[in-house]
C-alpha positions as CSV (number, residue, x, y, z in Angstrom):
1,X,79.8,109.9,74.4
2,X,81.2,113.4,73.9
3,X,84.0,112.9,75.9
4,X,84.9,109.2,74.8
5,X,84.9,110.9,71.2
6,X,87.2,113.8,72.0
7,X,90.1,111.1,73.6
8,X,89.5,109.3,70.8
9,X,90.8,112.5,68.9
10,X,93.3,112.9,71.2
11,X,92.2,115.6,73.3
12,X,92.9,113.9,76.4
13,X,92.1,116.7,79.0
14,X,89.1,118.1,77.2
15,X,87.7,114.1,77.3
16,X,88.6,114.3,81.1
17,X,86.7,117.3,81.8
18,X,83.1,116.0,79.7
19,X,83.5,112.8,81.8
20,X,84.1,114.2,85.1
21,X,81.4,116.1,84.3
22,X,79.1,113.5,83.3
23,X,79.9,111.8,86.8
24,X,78.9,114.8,88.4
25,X,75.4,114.4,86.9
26,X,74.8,110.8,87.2
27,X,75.7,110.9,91.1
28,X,73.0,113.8,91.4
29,X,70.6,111.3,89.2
30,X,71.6,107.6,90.4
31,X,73.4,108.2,93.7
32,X,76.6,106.9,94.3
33,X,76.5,102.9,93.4
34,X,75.3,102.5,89.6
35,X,77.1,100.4,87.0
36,X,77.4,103.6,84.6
37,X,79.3,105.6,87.3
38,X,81.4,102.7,88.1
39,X,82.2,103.2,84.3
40,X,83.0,106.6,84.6
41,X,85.4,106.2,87.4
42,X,87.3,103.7,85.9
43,X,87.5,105.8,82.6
44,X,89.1,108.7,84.5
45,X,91.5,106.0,86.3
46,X,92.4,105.2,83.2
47,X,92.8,108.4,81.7
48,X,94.9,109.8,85.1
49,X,97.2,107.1,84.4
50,X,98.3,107.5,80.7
51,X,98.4,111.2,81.7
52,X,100.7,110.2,84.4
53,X,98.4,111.1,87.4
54,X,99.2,107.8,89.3
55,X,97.5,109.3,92.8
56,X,94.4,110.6,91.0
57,X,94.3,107.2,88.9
58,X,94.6,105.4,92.3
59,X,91.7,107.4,93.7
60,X,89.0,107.2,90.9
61,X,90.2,103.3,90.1
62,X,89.3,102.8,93.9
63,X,86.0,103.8,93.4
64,X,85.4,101.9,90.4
65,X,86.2,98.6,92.1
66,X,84.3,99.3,95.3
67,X,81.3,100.3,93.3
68,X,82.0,97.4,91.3
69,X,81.8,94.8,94.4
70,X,78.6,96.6,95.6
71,X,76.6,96.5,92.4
72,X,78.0,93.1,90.2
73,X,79.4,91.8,93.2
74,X,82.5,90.1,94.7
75,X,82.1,86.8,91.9
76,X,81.7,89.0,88.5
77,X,84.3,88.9,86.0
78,X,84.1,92.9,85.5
79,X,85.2,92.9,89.6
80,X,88.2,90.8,88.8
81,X,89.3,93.3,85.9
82,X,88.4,96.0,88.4
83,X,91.2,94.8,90.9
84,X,93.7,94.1,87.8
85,X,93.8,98.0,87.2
86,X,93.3,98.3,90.9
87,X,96.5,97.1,91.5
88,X,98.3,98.8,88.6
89,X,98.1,101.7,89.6
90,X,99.0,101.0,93.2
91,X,101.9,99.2,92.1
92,X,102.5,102.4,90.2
93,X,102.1,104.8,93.3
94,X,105.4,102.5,95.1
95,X,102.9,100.3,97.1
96,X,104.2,97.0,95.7
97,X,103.2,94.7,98.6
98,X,99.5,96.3,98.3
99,X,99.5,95.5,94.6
100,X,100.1,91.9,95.2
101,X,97.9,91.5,97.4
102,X,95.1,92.8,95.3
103,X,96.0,91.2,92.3
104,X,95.5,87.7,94.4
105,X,92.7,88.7,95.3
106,X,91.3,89.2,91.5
107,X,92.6,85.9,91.3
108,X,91.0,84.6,93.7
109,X,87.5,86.3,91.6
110,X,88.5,85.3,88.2
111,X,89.5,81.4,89.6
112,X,85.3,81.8,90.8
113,X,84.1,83.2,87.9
114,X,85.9,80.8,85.7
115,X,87.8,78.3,87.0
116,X,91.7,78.2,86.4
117,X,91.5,77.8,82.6
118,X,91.0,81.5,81.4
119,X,92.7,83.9,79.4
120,X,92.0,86.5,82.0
121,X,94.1,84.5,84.4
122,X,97.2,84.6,82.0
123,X,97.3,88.0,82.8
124,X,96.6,88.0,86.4
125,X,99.6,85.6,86.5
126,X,102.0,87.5,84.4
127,X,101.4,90.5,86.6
128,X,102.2,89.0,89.9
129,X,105.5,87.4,88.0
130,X,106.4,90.6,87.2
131,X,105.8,92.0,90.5
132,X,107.6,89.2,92.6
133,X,110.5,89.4,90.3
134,X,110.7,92.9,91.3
135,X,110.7,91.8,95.3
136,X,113.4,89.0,94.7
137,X,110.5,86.3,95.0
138,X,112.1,84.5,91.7
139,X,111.1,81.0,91.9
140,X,107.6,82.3,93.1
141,X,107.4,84.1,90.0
142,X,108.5,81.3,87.5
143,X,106.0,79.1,88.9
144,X,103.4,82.1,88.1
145,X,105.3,82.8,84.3
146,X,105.3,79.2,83.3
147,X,101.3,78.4,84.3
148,X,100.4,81.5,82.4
149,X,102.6,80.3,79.3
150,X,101.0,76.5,79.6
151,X,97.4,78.3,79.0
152,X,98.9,80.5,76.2
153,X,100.2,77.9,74.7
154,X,96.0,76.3,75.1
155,X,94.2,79.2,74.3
156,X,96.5,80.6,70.9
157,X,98.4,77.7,69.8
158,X,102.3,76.6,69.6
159,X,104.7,79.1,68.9
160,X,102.5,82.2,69.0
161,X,103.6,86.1,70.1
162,X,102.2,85.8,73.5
163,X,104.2,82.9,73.7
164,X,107.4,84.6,72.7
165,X,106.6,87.7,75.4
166,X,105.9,85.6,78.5
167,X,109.4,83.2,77.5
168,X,111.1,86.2,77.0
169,X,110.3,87.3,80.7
170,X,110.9,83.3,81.7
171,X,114.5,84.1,80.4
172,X,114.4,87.2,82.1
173,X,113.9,85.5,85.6
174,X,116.7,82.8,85.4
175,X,118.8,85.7,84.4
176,X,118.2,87.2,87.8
177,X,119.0,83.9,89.4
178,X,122.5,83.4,87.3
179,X,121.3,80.5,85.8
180,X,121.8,81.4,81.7
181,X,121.8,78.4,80.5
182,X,118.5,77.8,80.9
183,X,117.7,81.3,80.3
184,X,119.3,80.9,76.7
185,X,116.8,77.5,76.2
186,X,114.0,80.2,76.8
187,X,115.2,83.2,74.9
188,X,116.0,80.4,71.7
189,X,112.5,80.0,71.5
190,X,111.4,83.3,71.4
191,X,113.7,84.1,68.8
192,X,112.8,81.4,67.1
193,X,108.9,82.3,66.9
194,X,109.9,86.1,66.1
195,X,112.3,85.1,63.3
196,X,108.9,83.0,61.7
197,X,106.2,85.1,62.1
198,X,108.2,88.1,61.8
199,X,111.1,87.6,59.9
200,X,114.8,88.4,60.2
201,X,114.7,92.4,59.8
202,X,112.0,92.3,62.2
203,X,113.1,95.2,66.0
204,X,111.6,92.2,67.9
205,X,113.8,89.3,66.1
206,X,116.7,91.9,66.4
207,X,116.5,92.6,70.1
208,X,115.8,88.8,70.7
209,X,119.2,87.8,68.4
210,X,120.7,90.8,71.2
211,X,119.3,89.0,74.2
212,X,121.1,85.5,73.0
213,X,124.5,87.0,72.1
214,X,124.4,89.0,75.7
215,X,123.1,85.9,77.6
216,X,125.9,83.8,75.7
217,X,128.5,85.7,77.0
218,X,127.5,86.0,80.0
219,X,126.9,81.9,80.7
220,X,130.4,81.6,79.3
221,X,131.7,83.8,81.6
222,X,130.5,82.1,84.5
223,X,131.2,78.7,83.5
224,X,134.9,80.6,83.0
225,X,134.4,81.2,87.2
226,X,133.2,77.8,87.9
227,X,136.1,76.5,86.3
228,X,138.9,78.5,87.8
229,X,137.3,77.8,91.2
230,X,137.1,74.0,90.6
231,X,140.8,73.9,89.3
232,X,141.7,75.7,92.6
233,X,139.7,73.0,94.7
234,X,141.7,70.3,93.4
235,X,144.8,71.6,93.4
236,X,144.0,72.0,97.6
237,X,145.2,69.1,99.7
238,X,142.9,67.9,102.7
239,X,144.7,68.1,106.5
240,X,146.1,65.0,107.2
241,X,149.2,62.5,106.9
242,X,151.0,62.4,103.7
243,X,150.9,58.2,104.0
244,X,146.9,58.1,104.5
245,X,145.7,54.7,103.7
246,X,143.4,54.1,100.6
247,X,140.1,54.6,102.8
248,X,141.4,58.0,103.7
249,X,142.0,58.7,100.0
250,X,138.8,57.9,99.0
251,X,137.1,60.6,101.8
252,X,139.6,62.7,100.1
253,X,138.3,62.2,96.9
254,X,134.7,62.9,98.1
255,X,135.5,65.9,100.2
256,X,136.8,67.2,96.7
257,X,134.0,66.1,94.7
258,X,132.0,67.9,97.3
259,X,133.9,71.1,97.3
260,X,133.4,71.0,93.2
261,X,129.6,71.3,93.8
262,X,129.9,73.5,96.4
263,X,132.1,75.8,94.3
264,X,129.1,76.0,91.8
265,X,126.9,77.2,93.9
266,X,128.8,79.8,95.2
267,X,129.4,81.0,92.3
268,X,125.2,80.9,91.5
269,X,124.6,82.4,95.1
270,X,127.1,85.0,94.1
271,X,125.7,85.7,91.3
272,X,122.1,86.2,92.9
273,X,123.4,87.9,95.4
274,X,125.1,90.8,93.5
275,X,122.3,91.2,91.1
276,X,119.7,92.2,94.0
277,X,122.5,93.8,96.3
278,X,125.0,95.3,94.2
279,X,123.7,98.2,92.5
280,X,121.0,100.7,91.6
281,X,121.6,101.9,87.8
282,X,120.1,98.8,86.4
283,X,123.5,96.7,86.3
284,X,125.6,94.7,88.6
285,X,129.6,94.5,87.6
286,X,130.9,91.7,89.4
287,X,135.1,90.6,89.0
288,X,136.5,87.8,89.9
289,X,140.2,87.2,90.0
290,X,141.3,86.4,86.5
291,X,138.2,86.0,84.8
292,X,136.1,88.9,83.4
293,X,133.4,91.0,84.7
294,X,129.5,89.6,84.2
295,X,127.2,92.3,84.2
296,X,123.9,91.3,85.3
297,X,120.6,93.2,84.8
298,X,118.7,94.1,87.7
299,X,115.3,94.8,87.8
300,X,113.8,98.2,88.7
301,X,110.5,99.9,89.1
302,X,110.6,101.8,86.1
303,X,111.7,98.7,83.7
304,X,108.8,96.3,85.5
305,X,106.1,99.1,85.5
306,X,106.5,99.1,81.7
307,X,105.9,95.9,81.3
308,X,103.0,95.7,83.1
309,X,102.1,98.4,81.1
310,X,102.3,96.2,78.2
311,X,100.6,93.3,79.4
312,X,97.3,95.3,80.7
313,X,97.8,97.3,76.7
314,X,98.0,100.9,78.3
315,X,100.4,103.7,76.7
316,X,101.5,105.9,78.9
317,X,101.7,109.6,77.7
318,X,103.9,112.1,78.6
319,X,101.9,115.7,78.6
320,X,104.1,118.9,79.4
């Protein structure tokens, strides 16, 4: 109690030491499985984390989950939240693969403990978009994104803030893929909900009225690529005779229409291609003859970690 009341006055190291301290003595009482350390370990995960200890977070969160599996065991909703800041903070040590794999697994608890309509597995499922978005695993993550928006929408209504997040990272994904006009669809309606519950002067309606006018330009420059390539296909004559017959016109006519939809996606597999491949500061320039450039944003460990940070409500603090 000592310690939870000196991090709740912001003395963050001297709270560590009173916990560690209290763990020490309830191992010497209880022995190593009891609920109350299992509580203690997770606490000091916790506050490793925000203090920016990911390997000591990693360590005492490890605890706390195997202690949780021994003592509530594997089909308790307090194992499932276990494994959520499990595999936070191994996705925060670089072990992305590991992380996903844990956070099926809590999952796989939560969908036991309480079937597939749960707020608990909204986040679950916003976590692993955000993590296969990171591994390039986009349509993977959309279909993870748009179940954990069709139980927001259940659980807190039409046209909520959650709502507004979790289309916000919708858009985000289709960005990634090149496809913006859908993206736009998404990001409408999150500026939509901000500007109502919010109103105009609102940072969040701001940065959402950014997002459009960025993803606008952006569609319209690839539509200006799409174009150019599907003027270049028709002006392209097929091999062949210069007298073909009408049957032979009418492949030719095909072979064009086809080399229209092939330009397309191209241009989308391009796209996709350049924003996964082409760079590492967080944006991709890609030039085509005389068209713009697009710049496409990438993402990166450090922008994906944040938001996961966000979803699971931690604030990270920076101690020097």
């Amino acid at each position: 109690t000592t310690g939870q009341a000196r991090i709740s006055a912001g003395h963050l190291q001297e709270g560590f030491e009173l916990i560690n301290e209290a763990l020490s003595l309830l191992n010497g009482v209880y022995g190593p499985l009891h609920p109350d350390i299992g509580a203690c370990n997770r606490l000091l995960a916790r506050l490793s984390y925000v203090m920016g200890e990911h390997e000591a977070a990693l360590l005492f969160q490890h605890r706390a989950t195997m202690i949780s599996e021994r003592v509530h065991g594997i089909d308790n909703p307090n194992t499932a939240t276990e494994y959520i800041h499990f595999s936070l903070y191994v996705f925060a040590c670089g072990h992305i693969s590991t992380a996903l794999q844990l956070l099926y697994r809590a999952r796989y608890i939560a969908l036991l403990c309480h079937g597939e309509c749960h707020p608990e597995i909204t986040q679950i499922d916003t976590n692993i978009g955000l993590m296969l978005q990171l591994v390039g695993e986009l349509d993977l993550a959309l279909i993870f994104f748009e179940n954990a928006l069709s139980l927001i929408k259940l659980f807190y209504g039409e046209r909520n803030l959650k709502e507004a997040f979790t289309c916000h990272l919708i858009s985000l994904t289709y960005t990634y893929r090149g496809d913006f006009r859908t993206a736009l669809d998404y990001e409408k309606r999150r500026f939509l909900i901000y500007k109502e519950r919010l109103g105009p002067d609102s940072d969040y309606t701001k940065d959402s009225d950014e997002c459009l006018r960025q993803l606008t330009q952006q569609a319209v420059t690839i539509a200006r690529k799409v174009a150019e390539l599907t003027a270049t296909a028709s002006t392209t004559k097929p091999i062949g005779s210069g007298d073909s017959s009408s049957s032979t016109g009418h492949l030719n006519s095909h072979s064009t229409n086809n080399h229209l939809s092939i330009s397309e996606s191209l241009v989308a597999k391009a796209v996709l291609s350049n924003a996964f491949c082409g760079g590492v500061n967080g944006n991709v320039n890609a030039t085509g003859g005389s068209g713009g450039s697009l710049t496409l944003p990438m993402p990166t460990v450090s922008s994906i970690l944040e938001t996961l940070n966000r979803v699971n409500g931690i604030l990270v603090i920076q101690i020097r």
